[in-house]
mmCIF file as gemmi writes it, N, C-alpha and C atoms, coordinates in Angstrom:
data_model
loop_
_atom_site.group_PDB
_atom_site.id
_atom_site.type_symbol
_atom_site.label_atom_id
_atom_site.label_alt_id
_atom_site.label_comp_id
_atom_site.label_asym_id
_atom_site.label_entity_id
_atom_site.label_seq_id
_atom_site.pdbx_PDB_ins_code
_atom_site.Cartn_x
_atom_site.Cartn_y
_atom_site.Cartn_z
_atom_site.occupancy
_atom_site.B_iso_or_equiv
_atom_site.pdbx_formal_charge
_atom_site.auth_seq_id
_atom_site.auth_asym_id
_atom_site.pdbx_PDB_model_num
ATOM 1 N N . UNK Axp A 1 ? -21.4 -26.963 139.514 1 0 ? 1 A 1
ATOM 2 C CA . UNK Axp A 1 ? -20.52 -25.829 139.698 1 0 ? 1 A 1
ATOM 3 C C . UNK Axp A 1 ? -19.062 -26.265 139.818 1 0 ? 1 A 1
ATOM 4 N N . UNK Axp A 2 ? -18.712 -27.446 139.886 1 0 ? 2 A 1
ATOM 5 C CA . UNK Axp A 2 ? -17.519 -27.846 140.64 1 0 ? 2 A 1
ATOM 6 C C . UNK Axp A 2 ? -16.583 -28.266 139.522 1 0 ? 2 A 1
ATOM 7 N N . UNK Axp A 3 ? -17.56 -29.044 138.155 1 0 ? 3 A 1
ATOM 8 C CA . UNK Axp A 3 ? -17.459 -29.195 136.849 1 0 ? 3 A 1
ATOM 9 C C . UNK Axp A 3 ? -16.421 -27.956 136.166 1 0 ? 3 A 1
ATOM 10 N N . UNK Axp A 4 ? -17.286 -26.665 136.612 1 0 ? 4 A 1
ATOM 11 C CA . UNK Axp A 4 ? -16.531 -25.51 136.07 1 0 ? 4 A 1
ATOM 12 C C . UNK Axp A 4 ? -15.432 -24.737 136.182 1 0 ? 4 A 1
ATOM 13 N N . UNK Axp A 5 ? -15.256 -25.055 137.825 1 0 ? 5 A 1
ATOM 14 C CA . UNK Axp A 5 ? -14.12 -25.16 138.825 1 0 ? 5 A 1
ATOM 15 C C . UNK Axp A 5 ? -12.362 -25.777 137.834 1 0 ? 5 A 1
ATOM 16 N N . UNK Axp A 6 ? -13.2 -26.918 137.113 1 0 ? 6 A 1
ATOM 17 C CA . UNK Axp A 6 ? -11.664 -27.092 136.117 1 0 ? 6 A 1
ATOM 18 C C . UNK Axp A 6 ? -11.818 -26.948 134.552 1 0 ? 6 A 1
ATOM 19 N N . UNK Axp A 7 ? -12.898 -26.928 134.892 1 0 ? 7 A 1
ATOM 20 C CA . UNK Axp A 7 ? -12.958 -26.309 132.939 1 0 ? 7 A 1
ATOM 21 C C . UNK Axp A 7 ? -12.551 -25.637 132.521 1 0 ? 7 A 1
ATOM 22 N N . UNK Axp A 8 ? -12.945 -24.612 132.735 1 0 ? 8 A 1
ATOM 23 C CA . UNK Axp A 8 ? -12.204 -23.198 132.821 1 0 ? 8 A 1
ATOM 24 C C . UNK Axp A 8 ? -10.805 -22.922 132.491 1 0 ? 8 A 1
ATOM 25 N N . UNK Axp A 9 ? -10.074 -23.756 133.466 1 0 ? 9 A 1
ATOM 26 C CA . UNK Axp A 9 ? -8.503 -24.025 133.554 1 0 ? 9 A 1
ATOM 27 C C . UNK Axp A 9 ? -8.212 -24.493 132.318 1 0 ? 9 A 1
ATOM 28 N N . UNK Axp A 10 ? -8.836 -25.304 132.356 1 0 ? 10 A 1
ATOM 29 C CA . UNK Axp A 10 ? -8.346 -26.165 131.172 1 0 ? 10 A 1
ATOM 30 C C . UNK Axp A 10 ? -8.797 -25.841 129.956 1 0 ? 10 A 1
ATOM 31 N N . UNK Axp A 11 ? -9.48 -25.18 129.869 1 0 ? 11 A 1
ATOM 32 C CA . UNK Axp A 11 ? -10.078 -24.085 128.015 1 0 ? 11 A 1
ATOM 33 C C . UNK Axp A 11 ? -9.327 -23.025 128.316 1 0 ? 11 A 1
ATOM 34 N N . UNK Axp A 12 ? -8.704 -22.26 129.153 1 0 ? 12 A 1
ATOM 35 C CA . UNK Axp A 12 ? -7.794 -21.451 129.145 1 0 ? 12 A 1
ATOM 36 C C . UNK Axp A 12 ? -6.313 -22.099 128.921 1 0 ? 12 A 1
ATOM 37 N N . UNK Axp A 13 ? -5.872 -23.07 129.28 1 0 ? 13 A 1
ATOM 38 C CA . UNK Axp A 13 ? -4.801 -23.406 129.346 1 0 ? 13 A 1
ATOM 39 C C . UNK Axp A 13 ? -4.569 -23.874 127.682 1 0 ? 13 A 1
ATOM 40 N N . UNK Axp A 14 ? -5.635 -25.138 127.337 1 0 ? 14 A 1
ATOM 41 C CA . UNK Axp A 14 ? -5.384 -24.937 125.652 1 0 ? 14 A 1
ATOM 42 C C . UNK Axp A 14 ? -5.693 -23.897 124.608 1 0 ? 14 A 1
ATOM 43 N N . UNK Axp A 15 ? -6.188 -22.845 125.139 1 0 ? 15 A 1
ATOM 44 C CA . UNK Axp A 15 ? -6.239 -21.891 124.027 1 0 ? 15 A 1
ATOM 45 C C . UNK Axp A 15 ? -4.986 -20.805 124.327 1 0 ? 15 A 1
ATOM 46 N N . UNK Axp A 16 ? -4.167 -20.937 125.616 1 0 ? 16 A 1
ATOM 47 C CA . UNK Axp A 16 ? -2.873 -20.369 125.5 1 0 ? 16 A 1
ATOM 48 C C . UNK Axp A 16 ? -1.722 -21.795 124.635 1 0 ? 16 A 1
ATOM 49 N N . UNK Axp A 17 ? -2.347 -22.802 124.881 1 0 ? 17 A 1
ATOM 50 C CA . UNK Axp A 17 ? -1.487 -23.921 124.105 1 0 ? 17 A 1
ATOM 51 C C . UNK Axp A 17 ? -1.515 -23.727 122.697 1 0 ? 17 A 1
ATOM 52 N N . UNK Axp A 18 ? -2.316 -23.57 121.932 1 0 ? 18 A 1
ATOM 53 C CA . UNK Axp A 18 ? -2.542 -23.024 120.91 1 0 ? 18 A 1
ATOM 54 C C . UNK Axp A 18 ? -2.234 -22.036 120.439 1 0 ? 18 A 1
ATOM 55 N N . UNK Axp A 19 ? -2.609 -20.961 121.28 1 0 ? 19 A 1
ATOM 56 C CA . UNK Axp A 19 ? -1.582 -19.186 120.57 1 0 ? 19 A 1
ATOM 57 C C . UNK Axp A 19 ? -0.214 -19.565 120.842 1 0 ? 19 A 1
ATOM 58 N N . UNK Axp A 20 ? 0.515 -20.197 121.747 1 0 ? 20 A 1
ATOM 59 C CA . UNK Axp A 20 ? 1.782 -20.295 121.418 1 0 ? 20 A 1
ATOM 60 C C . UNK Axp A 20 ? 2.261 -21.428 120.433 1 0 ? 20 A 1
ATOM 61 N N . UNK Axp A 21 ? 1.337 -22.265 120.381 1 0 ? 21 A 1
ATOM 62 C CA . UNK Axp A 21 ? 1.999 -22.988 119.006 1 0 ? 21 A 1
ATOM 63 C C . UNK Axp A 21 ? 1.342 -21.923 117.554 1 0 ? 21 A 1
ATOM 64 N N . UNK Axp A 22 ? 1.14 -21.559 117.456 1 0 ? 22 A 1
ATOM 65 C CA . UNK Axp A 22 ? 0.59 -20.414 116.444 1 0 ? 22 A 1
ATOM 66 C C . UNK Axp A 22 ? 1.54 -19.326 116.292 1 0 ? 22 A 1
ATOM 67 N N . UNK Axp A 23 ? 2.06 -19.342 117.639 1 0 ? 23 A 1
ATOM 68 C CA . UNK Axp A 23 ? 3.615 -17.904 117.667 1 0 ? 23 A 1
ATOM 69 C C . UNK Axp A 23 ? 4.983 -18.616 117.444 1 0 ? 23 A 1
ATOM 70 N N . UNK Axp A 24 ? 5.145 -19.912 117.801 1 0 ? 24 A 1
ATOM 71 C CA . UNK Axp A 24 ? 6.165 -20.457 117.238 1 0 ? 24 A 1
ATOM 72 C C . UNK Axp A 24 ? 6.324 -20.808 115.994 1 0 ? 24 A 1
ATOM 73 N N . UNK Axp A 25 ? 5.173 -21.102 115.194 1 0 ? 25 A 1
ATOM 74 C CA . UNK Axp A 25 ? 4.95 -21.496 113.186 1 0 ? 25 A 1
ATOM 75 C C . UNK Axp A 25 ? 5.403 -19.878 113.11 1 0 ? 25 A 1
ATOM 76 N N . UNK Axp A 26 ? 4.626 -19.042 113.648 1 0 ? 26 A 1
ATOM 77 C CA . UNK Axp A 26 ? 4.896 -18.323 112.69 1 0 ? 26 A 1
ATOM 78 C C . UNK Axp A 26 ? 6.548 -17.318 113.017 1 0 ? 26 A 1
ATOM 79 N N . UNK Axp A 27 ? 7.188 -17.246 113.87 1 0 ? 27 A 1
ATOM 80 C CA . UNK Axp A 27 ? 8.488 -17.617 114.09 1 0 ? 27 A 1
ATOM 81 C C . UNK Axp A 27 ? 9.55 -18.08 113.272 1 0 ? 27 A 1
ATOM 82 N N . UNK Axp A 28 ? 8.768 -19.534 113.17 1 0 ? 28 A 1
ATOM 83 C CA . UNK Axp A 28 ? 9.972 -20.224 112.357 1 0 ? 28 A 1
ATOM 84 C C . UNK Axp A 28 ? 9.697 -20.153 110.745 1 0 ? 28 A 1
ATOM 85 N N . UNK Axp A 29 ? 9.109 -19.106 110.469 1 0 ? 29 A 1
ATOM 86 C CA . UNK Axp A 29 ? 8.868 -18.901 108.993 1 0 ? 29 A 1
ATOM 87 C C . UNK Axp A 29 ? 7.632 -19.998 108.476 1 0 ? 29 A 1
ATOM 88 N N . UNK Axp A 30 ? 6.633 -20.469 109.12 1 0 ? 30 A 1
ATOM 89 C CA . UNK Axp A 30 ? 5.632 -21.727 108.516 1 0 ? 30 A 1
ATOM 90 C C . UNK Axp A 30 ? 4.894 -20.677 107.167 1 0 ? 30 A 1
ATOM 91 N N . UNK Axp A 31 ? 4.501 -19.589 107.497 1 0 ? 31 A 1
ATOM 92 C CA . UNK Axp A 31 ? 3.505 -19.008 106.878 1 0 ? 31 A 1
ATOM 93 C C . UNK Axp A 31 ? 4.257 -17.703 105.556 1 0 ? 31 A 1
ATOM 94 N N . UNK Axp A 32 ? 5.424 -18.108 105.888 1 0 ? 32 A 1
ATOM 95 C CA . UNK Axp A 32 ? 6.203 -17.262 104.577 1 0 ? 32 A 1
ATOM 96 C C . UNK Axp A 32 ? 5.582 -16.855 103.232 1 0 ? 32 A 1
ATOM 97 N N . UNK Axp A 33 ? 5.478 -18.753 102.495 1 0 ? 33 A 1
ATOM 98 C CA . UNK Axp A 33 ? 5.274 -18.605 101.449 1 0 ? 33 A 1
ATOM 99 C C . UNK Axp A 33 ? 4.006 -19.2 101.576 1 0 ? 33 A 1
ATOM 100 N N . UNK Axp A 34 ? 2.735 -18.482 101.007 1 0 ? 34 A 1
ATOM 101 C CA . UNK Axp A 34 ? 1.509 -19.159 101.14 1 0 ? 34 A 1
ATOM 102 C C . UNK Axp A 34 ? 1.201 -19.657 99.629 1 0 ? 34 A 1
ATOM 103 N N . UNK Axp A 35 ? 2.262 -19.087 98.824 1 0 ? 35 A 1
ATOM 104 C CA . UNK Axp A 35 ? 1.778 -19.588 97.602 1 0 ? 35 A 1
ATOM 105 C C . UNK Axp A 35 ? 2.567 -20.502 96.485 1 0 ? 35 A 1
ATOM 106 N N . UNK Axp A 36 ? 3.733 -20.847 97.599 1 0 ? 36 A 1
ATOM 107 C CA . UNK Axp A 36 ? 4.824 -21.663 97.346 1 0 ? 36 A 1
ATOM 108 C C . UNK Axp A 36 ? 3.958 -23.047 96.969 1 0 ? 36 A 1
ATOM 109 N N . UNK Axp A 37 ? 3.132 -23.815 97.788 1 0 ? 37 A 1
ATOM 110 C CA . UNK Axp A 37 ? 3.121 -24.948 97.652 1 0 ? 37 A 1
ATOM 111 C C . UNK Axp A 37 ? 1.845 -25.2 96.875 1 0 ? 37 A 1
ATOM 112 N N . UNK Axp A 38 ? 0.988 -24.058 96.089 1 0 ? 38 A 1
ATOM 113 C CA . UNK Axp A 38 ? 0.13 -24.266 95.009 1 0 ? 38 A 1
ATOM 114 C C . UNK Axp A 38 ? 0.852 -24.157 93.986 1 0 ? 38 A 1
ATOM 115 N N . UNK Axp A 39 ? 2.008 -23.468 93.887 1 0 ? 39 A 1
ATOM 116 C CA . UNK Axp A 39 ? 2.345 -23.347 92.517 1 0 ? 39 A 1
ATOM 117 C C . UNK Axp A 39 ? 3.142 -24.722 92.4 1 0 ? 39 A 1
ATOM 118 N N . UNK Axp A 40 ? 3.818 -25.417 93.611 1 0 ? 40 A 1
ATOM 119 C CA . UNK Axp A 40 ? 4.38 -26.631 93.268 1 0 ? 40 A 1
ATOM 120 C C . UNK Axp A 40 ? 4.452 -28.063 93.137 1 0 ? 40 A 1
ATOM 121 N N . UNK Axp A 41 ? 2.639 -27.98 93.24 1 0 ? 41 A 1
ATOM 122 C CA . UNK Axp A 41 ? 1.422 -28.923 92.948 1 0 ? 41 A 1
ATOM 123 C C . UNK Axp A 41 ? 1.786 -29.28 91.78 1 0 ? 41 A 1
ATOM 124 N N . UNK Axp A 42 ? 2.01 -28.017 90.846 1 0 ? 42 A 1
ATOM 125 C CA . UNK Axp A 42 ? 1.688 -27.721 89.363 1 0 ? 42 A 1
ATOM 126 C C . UNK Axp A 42 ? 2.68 -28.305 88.627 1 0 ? 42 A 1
ATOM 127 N N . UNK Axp A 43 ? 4.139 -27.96 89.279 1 0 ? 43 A 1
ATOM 128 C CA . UNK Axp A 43 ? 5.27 -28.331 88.584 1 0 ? 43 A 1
ATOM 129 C C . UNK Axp A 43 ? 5.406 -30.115 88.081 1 0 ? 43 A 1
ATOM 130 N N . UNK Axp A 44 ? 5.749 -30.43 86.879 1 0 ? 44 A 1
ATOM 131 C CA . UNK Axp A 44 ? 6.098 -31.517 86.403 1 0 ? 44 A 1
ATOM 132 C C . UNK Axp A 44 ? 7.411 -32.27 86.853 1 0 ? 44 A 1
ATOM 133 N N . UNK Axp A 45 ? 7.934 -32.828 87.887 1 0 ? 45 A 1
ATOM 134 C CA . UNK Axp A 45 ? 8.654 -33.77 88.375 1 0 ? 45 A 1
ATOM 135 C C . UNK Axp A 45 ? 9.078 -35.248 87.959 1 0 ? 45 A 1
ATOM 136 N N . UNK Axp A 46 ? 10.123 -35.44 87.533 1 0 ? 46 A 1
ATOM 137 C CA . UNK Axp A 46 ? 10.171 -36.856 86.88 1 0 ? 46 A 1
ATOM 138 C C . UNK Axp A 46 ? 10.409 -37.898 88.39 1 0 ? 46 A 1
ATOM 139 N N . UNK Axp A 47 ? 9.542 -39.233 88.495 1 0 ? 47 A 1
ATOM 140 C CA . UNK Axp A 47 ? 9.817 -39.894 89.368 1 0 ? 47 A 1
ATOM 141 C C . UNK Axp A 47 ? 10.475 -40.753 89.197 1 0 ? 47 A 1
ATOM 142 N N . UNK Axp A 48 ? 11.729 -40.632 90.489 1 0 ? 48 A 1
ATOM 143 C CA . UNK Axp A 48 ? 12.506 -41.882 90.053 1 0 ? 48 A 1
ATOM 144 C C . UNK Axp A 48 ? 12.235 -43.26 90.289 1 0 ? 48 A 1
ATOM 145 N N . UNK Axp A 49 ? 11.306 -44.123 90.898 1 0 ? 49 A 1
ATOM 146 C CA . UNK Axp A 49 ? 10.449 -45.035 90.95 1 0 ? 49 A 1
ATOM 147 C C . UNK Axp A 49 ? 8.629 -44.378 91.858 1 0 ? 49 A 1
ATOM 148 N N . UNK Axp A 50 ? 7.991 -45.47 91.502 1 0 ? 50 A 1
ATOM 149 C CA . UNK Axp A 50 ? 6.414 -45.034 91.822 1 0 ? 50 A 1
ATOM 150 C C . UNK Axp A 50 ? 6.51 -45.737 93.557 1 0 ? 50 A 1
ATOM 151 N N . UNK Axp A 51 ? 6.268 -44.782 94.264 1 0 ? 51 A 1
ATOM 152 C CA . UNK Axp A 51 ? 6.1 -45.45 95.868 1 0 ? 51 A 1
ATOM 153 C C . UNK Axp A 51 ? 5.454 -46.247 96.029 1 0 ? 51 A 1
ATOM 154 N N . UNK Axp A 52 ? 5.353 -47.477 97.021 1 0 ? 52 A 1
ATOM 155 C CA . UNK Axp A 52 ? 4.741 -48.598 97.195 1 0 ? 52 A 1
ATOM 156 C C . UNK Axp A 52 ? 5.313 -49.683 96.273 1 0 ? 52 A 1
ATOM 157 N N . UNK Axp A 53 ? 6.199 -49.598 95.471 1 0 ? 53 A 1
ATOM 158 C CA . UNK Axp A 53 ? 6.47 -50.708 94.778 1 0 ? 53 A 1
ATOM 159 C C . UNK Axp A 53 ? 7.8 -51.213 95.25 1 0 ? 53 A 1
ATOM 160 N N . UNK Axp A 54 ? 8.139 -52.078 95.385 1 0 ? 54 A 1
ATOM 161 C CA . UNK Axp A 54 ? 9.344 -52.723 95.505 1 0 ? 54 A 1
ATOM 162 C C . UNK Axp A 54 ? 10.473 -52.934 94.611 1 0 ? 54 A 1
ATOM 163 N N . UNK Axp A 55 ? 11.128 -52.37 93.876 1 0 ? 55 A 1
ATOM 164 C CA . UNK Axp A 55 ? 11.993 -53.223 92.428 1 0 ? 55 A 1
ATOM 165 C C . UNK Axp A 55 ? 12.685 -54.201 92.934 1 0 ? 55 A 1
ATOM 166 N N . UNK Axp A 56 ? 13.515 -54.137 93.942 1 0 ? 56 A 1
ATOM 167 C CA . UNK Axp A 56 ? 14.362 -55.417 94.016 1 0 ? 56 A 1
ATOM 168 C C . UNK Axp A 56 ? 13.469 -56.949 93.92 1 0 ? 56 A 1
ATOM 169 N N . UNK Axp A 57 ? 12.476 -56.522 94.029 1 0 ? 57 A 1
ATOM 170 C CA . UNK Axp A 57 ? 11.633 -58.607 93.858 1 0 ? 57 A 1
ATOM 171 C C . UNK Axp A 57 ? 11.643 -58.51 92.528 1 0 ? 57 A 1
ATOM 172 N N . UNK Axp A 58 ? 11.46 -59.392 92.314 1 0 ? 58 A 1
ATOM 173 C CA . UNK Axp A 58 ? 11.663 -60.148 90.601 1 0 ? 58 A 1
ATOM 174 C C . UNK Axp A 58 ? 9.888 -60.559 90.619 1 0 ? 58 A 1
């Protein structure tokens, strides 16, 4: 019983931790564009070098 005594607290306390990080995304505009970043999967981008590589070594 004593177990439950802080459980409780504490599954209440992160599921208010959670709705307010859930009210601040959506606040700061997170959920605007939901279809912004499938369509810009798609787009063709020229890279100006491939990541992980180094050019300056010879």
């Amino acid at each position: 019983m004593s177990a439950l005594a802080w459980l409780i607290p504490v599954a209440l306390f992160l599921g208010l931790l959670g709705l307010a990080a859930f009210l601040w995304a959506l606040n700061r505009g997170q959920f605007e564009d939901l279809d912004g970043a499938a369509y810009r999967i798609l787009e063709d981008d020229p890279a100006e070098r491939e990541p992980g590589r180094d050019t300056d070594r010879g």
